[in-house]
KOLRO-36569 format. One line per field, with one value per residue (C-alpha): residue number from 1; x, y, z. Coordinates in Angstrom, 3 decimals. Example, Ala and Ser with C-alpha at 12.3 -4.5 7.8 and 13.67 -1.06 7.14 Angstrom:
<nodes>
resi: (1,2)
c1: (12.300,13.670)
c2: (-4.500,-1.060)
c3: (7.800,7.140)
</nodes>
This chain:
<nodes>
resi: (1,2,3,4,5,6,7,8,9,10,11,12,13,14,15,16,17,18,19,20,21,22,23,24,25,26,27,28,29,30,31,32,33,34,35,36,37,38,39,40,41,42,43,44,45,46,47,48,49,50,51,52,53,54,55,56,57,58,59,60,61,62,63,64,65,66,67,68,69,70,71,72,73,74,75,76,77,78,79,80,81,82,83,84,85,86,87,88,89,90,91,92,93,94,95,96,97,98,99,100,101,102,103,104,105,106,107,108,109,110,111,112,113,114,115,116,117,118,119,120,121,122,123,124,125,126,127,128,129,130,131,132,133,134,135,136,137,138,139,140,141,142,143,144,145,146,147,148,149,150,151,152,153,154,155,156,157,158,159,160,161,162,163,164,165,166,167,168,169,170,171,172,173,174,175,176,177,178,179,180,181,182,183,184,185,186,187,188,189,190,191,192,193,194,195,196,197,198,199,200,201,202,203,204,205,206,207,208,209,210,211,212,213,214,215,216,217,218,219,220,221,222,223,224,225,226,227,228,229,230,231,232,233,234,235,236,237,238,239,240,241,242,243,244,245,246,247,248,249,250,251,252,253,254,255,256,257,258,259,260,261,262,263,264,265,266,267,268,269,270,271,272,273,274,275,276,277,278,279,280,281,282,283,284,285,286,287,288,289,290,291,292,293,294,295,296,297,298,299,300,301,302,303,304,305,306,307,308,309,310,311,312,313,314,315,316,317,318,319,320,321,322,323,324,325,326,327,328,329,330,331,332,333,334,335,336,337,338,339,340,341,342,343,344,345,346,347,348,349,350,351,352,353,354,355,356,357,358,359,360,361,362,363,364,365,366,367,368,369,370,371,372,373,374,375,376,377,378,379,380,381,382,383,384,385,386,387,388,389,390,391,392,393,394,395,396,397,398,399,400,401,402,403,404,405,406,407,408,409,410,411,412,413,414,415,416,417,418,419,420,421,422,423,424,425,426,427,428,429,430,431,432,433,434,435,436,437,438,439,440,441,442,443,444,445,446,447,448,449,450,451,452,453,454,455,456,457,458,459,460,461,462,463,464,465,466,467,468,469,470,471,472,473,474,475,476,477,478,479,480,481,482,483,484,485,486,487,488,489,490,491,492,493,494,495,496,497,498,499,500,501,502,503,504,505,506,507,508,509,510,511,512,513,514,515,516,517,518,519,520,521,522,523,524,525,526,527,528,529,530,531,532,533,534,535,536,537,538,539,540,541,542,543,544,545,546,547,548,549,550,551,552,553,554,555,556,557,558,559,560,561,562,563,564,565,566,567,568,569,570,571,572,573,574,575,576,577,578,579,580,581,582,583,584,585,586,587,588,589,590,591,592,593,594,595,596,597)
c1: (78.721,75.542,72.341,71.511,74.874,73.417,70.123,71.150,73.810,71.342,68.783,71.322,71.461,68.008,67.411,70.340,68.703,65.700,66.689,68.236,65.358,62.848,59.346,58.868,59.506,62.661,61.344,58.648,61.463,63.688,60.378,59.902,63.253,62.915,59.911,61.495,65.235,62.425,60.636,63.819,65.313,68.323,66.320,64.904,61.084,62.014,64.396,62.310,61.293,64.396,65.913,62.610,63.643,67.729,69.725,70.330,66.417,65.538,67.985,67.283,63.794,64.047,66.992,64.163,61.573,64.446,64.845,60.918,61.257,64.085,61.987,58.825,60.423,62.142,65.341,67.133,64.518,66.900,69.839,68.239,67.606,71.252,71.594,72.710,70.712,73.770,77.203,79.095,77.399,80.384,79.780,75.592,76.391,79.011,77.134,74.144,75.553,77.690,74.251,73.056,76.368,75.625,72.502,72.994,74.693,72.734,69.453,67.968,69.587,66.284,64.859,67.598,66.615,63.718,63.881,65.999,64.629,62.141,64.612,66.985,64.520,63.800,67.001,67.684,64.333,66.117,69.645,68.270,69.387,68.419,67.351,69.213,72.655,71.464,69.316,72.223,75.142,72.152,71.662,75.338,75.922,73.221,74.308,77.825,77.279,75.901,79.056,80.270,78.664,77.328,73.474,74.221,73.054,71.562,74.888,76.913,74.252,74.067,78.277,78.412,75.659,77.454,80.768,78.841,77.489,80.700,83.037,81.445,81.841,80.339,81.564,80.828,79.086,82.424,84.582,83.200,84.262,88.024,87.583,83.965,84.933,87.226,85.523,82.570,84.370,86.441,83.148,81.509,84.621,84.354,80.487,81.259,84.355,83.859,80.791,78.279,79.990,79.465,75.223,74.709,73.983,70.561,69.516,70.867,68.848,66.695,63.085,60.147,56.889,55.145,57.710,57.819,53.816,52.663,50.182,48.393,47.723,45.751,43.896,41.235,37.840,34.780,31.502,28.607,26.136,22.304,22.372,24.835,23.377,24.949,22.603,20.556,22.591,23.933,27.457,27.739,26.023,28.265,31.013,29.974,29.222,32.681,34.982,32.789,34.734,38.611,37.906,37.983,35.934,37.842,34.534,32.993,33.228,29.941,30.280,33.105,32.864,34.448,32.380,34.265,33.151,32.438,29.038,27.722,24.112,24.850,22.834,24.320,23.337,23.692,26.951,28.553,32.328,33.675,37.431,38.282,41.295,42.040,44.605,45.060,44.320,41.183,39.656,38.051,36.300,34.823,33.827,31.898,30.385,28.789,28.038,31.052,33.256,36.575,35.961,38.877,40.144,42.705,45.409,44.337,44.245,47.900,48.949,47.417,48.968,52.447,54.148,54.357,51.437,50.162,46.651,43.786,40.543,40.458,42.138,46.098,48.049,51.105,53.939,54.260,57.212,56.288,58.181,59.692,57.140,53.760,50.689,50.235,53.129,51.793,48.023,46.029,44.205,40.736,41.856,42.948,39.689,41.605,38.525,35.567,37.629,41.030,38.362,41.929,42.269,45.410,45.917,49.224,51.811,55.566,58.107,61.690,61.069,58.757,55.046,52.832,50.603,48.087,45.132,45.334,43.015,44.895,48.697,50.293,52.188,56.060,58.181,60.016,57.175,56.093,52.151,50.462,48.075,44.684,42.795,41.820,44.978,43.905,43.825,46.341,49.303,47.330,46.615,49.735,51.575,48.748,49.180,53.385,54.538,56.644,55.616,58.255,57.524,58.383,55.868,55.197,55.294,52.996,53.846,53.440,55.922,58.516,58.866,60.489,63.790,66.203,64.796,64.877,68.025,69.295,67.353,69.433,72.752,71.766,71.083,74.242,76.310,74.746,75.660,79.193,80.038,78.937,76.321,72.876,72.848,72.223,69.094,67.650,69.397,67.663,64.244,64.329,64.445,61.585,59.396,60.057,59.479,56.363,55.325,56.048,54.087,57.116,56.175,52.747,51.751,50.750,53.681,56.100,54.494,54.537,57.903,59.324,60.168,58.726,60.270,63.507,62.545,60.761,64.060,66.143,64.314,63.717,67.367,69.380,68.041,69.244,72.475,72.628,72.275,74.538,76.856,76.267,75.961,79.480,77.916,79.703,83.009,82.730,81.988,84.837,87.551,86.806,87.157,90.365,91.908,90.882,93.069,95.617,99.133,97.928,98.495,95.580,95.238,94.303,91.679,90.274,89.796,88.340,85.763,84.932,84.376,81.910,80.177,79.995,78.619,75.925,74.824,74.337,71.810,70.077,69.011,72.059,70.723,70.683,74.281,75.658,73.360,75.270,78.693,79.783,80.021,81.584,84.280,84.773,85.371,87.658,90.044,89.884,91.202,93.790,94.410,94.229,91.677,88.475,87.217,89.475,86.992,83.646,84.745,85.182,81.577,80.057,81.729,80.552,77.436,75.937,77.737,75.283,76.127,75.670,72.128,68.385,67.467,70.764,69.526,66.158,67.541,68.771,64.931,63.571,65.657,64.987,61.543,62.151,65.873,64.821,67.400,67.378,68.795,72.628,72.837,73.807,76.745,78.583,78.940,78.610,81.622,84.061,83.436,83.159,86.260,87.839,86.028,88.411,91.582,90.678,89.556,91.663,94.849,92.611,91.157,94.960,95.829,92.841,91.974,95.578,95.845)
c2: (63.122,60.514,61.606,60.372,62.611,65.417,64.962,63.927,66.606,69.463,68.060,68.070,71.789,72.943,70.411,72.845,75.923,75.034,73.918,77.683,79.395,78.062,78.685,74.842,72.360,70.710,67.056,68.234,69.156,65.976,63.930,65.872,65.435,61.366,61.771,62.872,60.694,57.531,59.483,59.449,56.651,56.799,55.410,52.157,51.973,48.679,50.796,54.177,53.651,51.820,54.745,54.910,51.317,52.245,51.779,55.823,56.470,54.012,55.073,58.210,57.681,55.005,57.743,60.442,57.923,56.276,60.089,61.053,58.071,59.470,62.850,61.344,59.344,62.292,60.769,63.922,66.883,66.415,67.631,70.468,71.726,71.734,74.781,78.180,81.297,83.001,83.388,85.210,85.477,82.877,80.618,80.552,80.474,77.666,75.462,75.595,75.249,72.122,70.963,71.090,69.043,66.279,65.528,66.153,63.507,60.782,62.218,64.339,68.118,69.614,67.878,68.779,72.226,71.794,70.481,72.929,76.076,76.846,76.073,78.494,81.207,80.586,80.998,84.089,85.931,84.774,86.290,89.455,88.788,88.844,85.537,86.552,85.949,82.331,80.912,80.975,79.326,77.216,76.148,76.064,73.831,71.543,71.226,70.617,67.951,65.836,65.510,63.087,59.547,58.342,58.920,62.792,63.962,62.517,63.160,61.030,58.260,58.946,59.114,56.026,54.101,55.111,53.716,50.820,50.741,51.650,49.193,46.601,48.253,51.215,53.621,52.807,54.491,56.203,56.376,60.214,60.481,61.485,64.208,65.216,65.597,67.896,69.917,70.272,71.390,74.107,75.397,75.044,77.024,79.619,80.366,80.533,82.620,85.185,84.210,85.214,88.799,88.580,88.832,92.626,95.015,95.377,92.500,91.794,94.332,92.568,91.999,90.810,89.021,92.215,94.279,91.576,91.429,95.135,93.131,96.392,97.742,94.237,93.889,95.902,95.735,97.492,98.759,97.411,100.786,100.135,101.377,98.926,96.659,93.758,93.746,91.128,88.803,85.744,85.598,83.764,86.720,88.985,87.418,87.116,91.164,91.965,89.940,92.321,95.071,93.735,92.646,89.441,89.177,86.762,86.501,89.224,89.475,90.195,91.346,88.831,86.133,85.573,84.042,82.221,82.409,78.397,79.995,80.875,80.782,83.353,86.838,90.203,92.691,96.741,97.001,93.293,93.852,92.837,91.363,92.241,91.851,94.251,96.446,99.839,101.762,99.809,99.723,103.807,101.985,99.082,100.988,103.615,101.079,98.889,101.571,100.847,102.684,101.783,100.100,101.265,97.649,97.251,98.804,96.100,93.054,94.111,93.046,89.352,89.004,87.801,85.583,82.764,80.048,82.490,81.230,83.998,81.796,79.188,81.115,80.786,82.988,80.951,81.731,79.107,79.288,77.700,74.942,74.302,71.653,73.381,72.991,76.488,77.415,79.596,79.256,82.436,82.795,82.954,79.494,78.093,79.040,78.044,79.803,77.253,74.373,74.399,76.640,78.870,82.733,83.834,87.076,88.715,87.327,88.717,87.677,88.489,90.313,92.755,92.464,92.323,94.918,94.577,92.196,88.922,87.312,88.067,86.943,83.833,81.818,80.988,79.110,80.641,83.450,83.369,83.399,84.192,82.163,82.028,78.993,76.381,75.468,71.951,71.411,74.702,72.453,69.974,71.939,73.739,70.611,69.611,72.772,71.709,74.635,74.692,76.030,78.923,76.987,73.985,71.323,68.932,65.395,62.601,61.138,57.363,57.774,59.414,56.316,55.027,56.868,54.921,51.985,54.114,55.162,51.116,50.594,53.212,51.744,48.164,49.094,51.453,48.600,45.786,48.044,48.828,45.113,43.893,42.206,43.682,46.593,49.670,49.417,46.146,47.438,50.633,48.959,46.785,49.600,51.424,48.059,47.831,51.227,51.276,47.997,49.585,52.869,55.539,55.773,55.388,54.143,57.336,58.922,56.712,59.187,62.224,62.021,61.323,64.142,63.239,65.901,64.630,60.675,61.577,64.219,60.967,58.257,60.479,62.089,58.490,56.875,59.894,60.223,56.213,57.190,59.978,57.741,54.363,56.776,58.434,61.897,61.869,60.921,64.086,66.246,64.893,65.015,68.890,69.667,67.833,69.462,72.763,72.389,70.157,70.791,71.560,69.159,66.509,68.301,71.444,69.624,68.043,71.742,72.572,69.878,70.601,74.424,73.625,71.432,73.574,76.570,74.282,73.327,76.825,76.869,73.872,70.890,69.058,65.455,66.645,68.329,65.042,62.701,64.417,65.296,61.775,60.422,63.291,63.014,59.531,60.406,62.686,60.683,57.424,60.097,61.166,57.854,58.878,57.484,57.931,58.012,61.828,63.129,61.179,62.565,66.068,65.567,64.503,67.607,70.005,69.145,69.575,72.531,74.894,78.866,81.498,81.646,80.523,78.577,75.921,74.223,73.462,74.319,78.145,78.544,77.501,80.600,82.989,84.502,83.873,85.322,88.107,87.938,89.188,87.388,88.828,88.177,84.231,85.271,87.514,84.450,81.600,82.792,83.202,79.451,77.800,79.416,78.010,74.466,74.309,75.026,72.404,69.624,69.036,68.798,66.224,64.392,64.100,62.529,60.352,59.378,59.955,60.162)
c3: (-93.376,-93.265,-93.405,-89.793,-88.342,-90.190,-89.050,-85.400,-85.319,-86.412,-84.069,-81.020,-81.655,-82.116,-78.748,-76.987,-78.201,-77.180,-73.691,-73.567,-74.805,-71.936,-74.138,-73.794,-70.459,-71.385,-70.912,-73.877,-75.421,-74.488,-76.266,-79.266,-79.802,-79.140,-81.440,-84.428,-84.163,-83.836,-87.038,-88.900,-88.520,-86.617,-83.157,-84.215,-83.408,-81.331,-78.970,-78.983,-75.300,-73.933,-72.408,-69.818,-68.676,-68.275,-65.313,-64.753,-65.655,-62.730,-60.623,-60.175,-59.926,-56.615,-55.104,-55.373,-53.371,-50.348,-50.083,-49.203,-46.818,-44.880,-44.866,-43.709,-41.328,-39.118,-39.817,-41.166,-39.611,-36.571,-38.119,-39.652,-35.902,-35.489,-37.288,-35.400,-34.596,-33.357,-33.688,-36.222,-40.039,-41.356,-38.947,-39.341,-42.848,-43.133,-40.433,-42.823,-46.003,-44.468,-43.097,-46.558,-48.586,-45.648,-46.370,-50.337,-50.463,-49.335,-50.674,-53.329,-53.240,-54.124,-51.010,-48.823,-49.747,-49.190,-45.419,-44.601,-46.071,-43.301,-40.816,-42.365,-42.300,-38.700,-38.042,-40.166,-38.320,-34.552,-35.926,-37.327,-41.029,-43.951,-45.936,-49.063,-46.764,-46.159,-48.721,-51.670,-49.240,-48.521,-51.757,-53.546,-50.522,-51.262,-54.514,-53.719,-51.610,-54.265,-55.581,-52.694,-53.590,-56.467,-55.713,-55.169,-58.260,-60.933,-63.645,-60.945,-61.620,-65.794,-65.648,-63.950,-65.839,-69.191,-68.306,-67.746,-71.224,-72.298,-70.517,-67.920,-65.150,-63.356,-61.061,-57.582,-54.630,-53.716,-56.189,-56.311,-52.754,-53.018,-55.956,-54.950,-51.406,-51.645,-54.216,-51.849,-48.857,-50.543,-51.915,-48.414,-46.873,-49.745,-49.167,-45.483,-45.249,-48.939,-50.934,-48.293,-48.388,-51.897,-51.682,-53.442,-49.821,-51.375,-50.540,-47.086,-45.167,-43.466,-44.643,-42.639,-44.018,-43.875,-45.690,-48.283,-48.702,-47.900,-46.135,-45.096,-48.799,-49.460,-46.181,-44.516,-42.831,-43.916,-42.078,-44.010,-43.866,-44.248,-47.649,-49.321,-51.703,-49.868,-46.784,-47.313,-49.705,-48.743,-48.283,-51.154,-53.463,-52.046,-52.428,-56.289,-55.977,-54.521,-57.472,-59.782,-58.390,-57.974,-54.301,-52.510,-49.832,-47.004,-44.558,-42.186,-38.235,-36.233,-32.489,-31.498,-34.078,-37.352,-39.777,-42.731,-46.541,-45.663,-44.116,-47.891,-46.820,-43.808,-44.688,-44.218,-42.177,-41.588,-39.057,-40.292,-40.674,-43.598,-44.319,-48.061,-49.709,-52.624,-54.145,-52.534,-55.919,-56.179,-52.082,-52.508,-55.718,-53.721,-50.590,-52.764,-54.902,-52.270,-49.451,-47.047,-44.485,-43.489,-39.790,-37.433,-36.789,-39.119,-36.827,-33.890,-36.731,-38.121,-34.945,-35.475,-38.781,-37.551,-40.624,-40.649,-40.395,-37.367,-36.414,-35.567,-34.483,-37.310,-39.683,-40.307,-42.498,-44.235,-46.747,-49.250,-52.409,-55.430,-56.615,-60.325,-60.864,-59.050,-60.884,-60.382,-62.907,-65.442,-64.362,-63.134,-59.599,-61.749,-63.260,-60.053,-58.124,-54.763,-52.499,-53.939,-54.847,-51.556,-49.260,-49.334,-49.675,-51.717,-50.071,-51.781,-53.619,-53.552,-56.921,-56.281,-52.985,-54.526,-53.532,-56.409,-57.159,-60.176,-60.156,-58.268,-60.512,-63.452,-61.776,-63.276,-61.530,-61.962,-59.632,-56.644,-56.218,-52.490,-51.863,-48.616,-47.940,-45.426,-44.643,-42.213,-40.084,-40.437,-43.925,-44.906,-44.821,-47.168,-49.553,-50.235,-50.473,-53.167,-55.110,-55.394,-53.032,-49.905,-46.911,-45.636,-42.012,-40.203,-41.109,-38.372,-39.305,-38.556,-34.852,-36.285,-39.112,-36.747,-34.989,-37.732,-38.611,-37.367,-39.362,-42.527,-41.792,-41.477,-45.036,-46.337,-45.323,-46.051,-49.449,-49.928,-48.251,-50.475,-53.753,-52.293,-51.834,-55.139,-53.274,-56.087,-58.475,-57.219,-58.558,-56.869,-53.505,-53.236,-55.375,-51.996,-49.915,-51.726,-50.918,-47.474,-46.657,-48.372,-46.618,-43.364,-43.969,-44.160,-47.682,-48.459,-52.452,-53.421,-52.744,-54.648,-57.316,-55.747,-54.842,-58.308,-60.314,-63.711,-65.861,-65.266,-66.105,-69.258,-70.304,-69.322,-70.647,-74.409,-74.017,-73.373,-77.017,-78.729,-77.308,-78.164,-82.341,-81.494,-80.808,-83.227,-85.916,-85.091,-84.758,-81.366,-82.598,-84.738,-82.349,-80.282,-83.160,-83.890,-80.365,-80.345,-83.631,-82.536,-79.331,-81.106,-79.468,-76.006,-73.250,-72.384,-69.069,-70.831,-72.751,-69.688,-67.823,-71.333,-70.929,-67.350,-67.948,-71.426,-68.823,-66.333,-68.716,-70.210,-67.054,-66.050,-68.800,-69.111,-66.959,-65.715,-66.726,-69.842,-69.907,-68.649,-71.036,-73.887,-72.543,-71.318,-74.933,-76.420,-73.472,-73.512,-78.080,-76.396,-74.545,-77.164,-80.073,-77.199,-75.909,-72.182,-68.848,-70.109,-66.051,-65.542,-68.441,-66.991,-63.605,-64.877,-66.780,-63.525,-61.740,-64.221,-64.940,-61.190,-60.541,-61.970,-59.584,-62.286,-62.874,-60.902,-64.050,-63.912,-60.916,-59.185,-56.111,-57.319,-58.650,-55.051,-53.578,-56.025,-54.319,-50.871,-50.734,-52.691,-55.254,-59.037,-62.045,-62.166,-58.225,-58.587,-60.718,-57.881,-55.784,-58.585,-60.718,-57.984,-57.195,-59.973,-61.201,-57.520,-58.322,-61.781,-59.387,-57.142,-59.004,-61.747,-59.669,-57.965,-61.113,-62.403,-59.006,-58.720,-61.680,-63.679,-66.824)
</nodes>
């Protein structure tokens, strides 16, 4: 071997490790790796940033934007109310998880998800059932759809750029359509008729905001008695007074009126009622400490509290999941300082449908744990969408953007017609769309950025120059001769299921860009040193690499679920193996008949 396949082959392995391991974000990862191939020598310097200017890398990121246009425009918030309260559990199931493929595949599956979500939840509180039985159909489904067209998923885009590269001509919008199809709607049928059943019993019992939360261990009211060292003090100093001692104080109520911790400069007096949140081992601390007796309120205010974004006065209470890429990943409440800097209360936090018990202050974030929030109704929604969570509650949309959904529905179309014809790239068709929208206000400039998922274009644009040397250098060829002599004598067929199911387990463990940035050379080595289609073992490449079931960490979408539904680690496996083992039955009888070999 060279020196730059040794290099590029040990560095594709500590890259895979470290994808698996997690410690680092996988687009750090994705540049380090960039870094040190450009460092080497086997990326020219010339080419080190090429891959952030490639077809797939652009792609993906204009998808990611027409899709926030067809959210803020209304234009797919209308399905979403289509979905069932009643009925039988298969049917609310399969109606929402076939909701979910639709619109995956003509937007982003994460945003799908992410529309729907609240709606599901709704729905599960009207049916009496539990989240857990909804949110993973809900998911798998999103994700399956996005194996229909060609701007599904972002390996769909990365297979069909790289048979570009490779021969002069790219899949089309549909060519994913006859095998993809099919594949979604037996997976659709699956989660609807057995995978639902499949949900541990745990975790369907039903489970209310307040069961989630414990709302009641972190809220109560307090008498302030004349002695207490707070009478007198602003409500600023004791505010300061109550952190000292593990509590949060949330504002106080005098006579009828609720006065905000907005009102810093109000003074406290003997009899003022005070709203403090703190942990039930430390309240008997607090009320001793700063001369206070429980007020007999709490029962009447439990009743207020109804979950979610329930408005008391000018306060609202909302449940909010945070999302893979929140700023609040791995930061602490005392870091965050939401009070002084959002003017919002975090008032319990819940991880994997336990509530959390210890010190709020001292909590760090990860994505997919479900906060309950207090703040101004007005600017609550703001905020949390600032922070990079998702309320757990419709969100009503802006009356002057609604207006427009049927015209960013005809965008949409003109640009997907205008590809399928041969008319522009699918690039400058959708690139078109982006502008217009944005000239007509249903995406405003600022949220071109917001609504690009950055991670992924910096793992794509460092990932595609490396997988480039991989392949000038003939590092891929290697790998793609030892897979081939260790199955030598079995069928091509057999090799193609082989490649589908070491796509399918990668993708269960790292980011499915990635599994599909290096699988589609090693497949295409594949079927030169057999001689077969190349497109059956892209195809199976595209398959595999979005369908990510067994774990929450494969997918974005099986992260989002993980807090809200409740579920634990080993629960995505009881439903996710069944299917993907049906997904191999089903689609490479319909790869061979597609896309023979």
């Amino acid at each position: 071997m060279t020196f730059d396949q040794t290099f590029l082959l040990f560095l594709l392995v500590a890259v895979l490790v470290l994808f698996v391991w997690g410690r680092w974000r996988y687009d750090v990862v994705a540049f380090g790796a960039l870094l040190a191939a450009t460092l080497a020598g086997t990326v020219p310097f010339a080419g080190m940033f090429a891959g952030f200017g490639h077809p797939a890398t652009v792609t993906v990121a204009l998808v990611l934007i027409v899709s926030r246009g067809l959210q803020n425009s209304g234009a797919v918030q209308a399905i979403g109310r289509m979905i069932p309260s009643g009925g039988s559990t298969s049917r609310h199931v399969g109606v929402l998880a076939a909701i979910g493929g639709a619109l995956s595949a003509v937007m982003n599956n994460v945003g799908a998800l992410a529309l729907l979500m609240p709606a599901a939840l709704q729905s599960a509180a009207k049916a009496a059932r539990s989240p857990a039985l909804l949110l993973m159909p809900l998911s798998f489904g999103s994700i399956l759809g996005g194996l229909v067209t060609l701007i599904g998923t972002p390996p769909n885009i990365i297979v069909a750029t790289y048979r570009e590269d490779t021969t002069g001509e790219p899949f089309h919008m549909f060519d994913f359509t006859p095998v993809g199809g099919v594949v979604a709607l037996a997976g659709i049928l699956f989660v609807a008729l057995i995978g639902w059943r499949l949900v541990p019993e745990s975790r369907r019992a039903k489970m209310s905001a307040r069961e989630l939360f414990e709302i009641e261990s972190y809220l109560s009211e307090a008498v302030v008695e004349p002695k207490s060292p707070l009478v007198g003090k602003t409500l600023s100093e004791a505010d300061d007074l109550a952190e000292e001692h593990d509590a949060v104080l949330l504002g106080l109520i005098r006579g009828d009126r609720r006065i905000e911790h907005g009102h810093r400069k109000e003074v406290l007096r003997k009899g003022d009622v005070l709203v403090l949140e703190t942990g039930p081992d430390a309240l008997s601390a607090v009320h001793a400490a700063l001369h206070l007796h429980p007020a007999d309120m709490v029962k009447k205010r439990k009743k207020e509290v109804a979950l979610p974004a329930t408005e008391s006065g000018d306060v609202a209470l909302t449940e909010a999941v945070v999302l893979p890429k929140s700023l609040l990943i791995n930061s602490t409440l005392e870091m965050l300082r939401l009070r002084r800097r959002h003017g919002v209360n975090l008032l319990a936090v819940s991880r994997q449908g336990q509530p959390f018990r210890g010190r709020l202050r001292d909590f760090r974030f990860r994505a997919s744990d479900v906060l309950l929030l207090e703040g101004d109704p007005e600017r609550l929604p703001s905020v949390i969408g600032s922070l990079g969570c998702l309320p757990l509650a419709e969100r009503g949309l802006q009356i002057q953007r609604q207006r427009h959904g049927m015209l960013a529905i005809g965008l949409f179309v003109a640009a997907v017609a205008a590809t399928s014809v041969g008319l522009v790239s699918l690039p400058a068709a959708f690139a078109t769309a982006v502008a217009l929208m944005v000239v007509i206000n249903i995406v405003s400039a600022r949220e071109i950025y917001d609504a690009v998922d950055w991670p992924v274009i910096v793992l794509l644009g460092a990932m595609i120059p490396v997988g480039g040397a991989l392949e000038a250098s003939g590092a891929t060829a290697m790998i793609a001769n030892g897979l081939v002599d260790i199955s030598a004598g079995l069928p091509a067929w057999v090799i193609l299921t082989l490649v589908l199911v070491v796509t399918m387990t990668l993708s269960d463990i790292m980011n499915n860009a990635a599994t599909a940035v290096v699988m589609a050379p090693i497949s295409i080595g594949i079927a030169e040193r057999l001689s077969v289609n190349p497109d059956s073992f892209l195809m199976a490449v595209a398959l595999g690499a979005s369908c990510a079931f067994l774990t929450p960490i494969g997918h974005q979408n099986n992260t989002l679920i993980l807090g809200p539904g409740g579920y634990k680690f080993g629960d995505y496996w009881r439903m996710g193996l069944p299917l993907e083992i049906l997904i191999v039955i089903v689609s490479i009888p319909m790869l061979l008949w597609v896309w023979p070999l």
